[in-house]
TIBAZA-936372 format. One record per residue (C-alpha): residue number from 1; x, y, z. Coordinates in Angstrom, 1 decimal. Layout:
N
PT:n:u:v:w
PT:NUM:X:Y:Z
...
This chain:
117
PT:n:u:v:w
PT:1:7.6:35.2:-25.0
PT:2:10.2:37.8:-24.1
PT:3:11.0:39.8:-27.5
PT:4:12.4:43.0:-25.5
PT:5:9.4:44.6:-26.3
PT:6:7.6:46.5:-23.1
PT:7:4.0:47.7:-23.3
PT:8:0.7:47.4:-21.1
PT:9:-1.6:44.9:-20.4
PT:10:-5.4:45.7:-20.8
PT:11:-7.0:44.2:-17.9
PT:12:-10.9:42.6:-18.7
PT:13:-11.2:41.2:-15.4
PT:14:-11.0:43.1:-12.0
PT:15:-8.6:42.0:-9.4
PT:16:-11.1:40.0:-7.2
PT:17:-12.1:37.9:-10.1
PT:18:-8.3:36.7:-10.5
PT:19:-8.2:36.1:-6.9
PT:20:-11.7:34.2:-6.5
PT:21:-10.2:32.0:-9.7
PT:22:-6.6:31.5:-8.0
PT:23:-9.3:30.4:-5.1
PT:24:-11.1:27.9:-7.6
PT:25:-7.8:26.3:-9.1
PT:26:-6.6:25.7:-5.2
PT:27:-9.5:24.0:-4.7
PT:28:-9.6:21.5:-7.7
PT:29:-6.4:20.7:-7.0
PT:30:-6.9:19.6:-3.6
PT:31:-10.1:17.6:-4.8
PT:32:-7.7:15.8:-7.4
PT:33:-5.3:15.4:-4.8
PT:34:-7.8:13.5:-2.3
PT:35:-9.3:11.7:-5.4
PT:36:-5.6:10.5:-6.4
PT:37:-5.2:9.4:-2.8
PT:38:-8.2:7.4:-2.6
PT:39:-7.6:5.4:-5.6
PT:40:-4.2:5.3:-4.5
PT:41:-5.3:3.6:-0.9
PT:42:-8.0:1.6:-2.7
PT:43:-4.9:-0.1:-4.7
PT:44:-2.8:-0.2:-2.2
PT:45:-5.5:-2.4:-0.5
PT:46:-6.8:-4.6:-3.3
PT:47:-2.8:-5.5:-3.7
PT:48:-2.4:-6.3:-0.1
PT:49:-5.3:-8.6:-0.2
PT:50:-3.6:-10.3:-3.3
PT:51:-0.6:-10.2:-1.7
PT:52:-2.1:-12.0:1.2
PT:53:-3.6:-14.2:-0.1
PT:54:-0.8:-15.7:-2.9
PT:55:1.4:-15.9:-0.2
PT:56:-0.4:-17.1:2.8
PT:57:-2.3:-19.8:0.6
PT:58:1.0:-21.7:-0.5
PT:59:3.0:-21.3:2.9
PT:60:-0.1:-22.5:4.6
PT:61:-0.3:-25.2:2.6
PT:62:3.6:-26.1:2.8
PT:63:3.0:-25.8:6.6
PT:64:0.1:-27.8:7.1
PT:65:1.7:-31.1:4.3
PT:66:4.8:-31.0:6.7
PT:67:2.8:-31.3:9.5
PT:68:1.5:-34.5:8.0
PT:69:5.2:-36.1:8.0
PT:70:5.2:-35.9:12.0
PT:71:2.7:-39.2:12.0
PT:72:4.8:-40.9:9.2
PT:73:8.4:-43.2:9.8
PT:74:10.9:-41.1:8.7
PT:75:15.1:-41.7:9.1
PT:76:16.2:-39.5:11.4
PT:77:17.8:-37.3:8.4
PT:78:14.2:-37.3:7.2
PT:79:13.1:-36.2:10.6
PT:80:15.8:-33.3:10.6
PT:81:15.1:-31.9:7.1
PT:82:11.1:-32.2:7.6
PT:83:11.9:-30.1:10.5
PT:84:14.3:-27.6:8.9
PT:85:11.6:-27.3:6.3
PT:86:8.7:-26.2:8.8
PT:87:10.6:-23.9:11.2
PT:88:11.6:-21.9:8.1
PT:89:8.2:-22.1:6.4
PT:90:6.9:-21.0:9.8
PT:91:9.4:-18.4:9.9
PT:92:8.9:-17.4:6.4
PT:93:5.2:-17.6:7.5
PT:94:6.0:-14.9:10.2
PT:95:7.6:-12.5:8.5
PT:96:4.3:-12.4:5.3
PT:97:2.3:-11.9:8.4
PT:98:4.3:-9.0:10.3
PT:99:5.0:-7.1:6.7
PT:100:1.3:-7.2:6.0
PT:101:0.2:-6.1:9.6
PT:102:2.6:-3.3:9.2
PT:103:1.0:-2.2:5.7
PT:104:-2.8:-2.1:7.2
PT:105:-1.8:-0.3:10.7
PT:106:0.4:2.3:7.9
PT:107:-2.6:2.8:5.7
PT:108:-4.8:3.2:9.2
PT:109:-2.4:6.1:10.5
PT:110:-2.9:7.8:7.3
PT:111:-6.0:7.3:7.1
PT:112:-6.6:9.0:11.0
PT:113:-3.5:11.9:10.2
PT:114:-5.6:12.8:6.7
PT:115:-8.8:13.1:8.7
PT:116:-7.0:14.4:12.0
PT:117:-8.8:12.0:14.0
């Protein structure tokens, strides 16, 4: 509070002792920090798998019923949606695949940069 009053400052501590506690804050603040970022990367993680999984499961499944109209007499329209339906589920497919590949190798470089490995 700055009341314009000026006036000393009694001192119970000696300087070292405010340094060596500057020293101990630095320190639990880098543990919180790596703490933070483990929990982070641990959620990071458990989402990918769920991510993985809720969208692999259904486009897998898409992919693999379409595949069963190849042995079936379709029209020829029939034939040409079926197979605009599995090239872009395959596509689809891809890009779940490529995005999630991207995520782990992201979370592995920052795992190897935070450890300078």
């Amino acid at each position: 509070m700055n009341d314009g009053y000026w006036g000393w400052i009694k001192l119970h501590r000696s300087l070292n002792s405010i340094w060596l506690n500057s020293e101990i804050e630095r320190n639990i603040e880098k543990e919180i920090q790596i703490k933070a970022e483990t929990i982070a990367n641990k959620a990071k993680n458990q989402i990918l798998a769920n991510i993985s999984h809720e969208l692999r499961t259904p486009l897998g499944t898409i992919t693999g019923l379409i595949s069963c109209f190849n042995y079936s007499t379709l029209t020829n329209d029939q034939k040409d949606m079926i197979y605009i339906i599995q090239h872009t589920s395959d596509f689809v497919l891809s890009i779940v695949y490529k995005i999630l590949d991207k995520a782990k190798l992201k979370s592995i470089s920052n795992f190897f940069n935070k450890y300078n490995i």
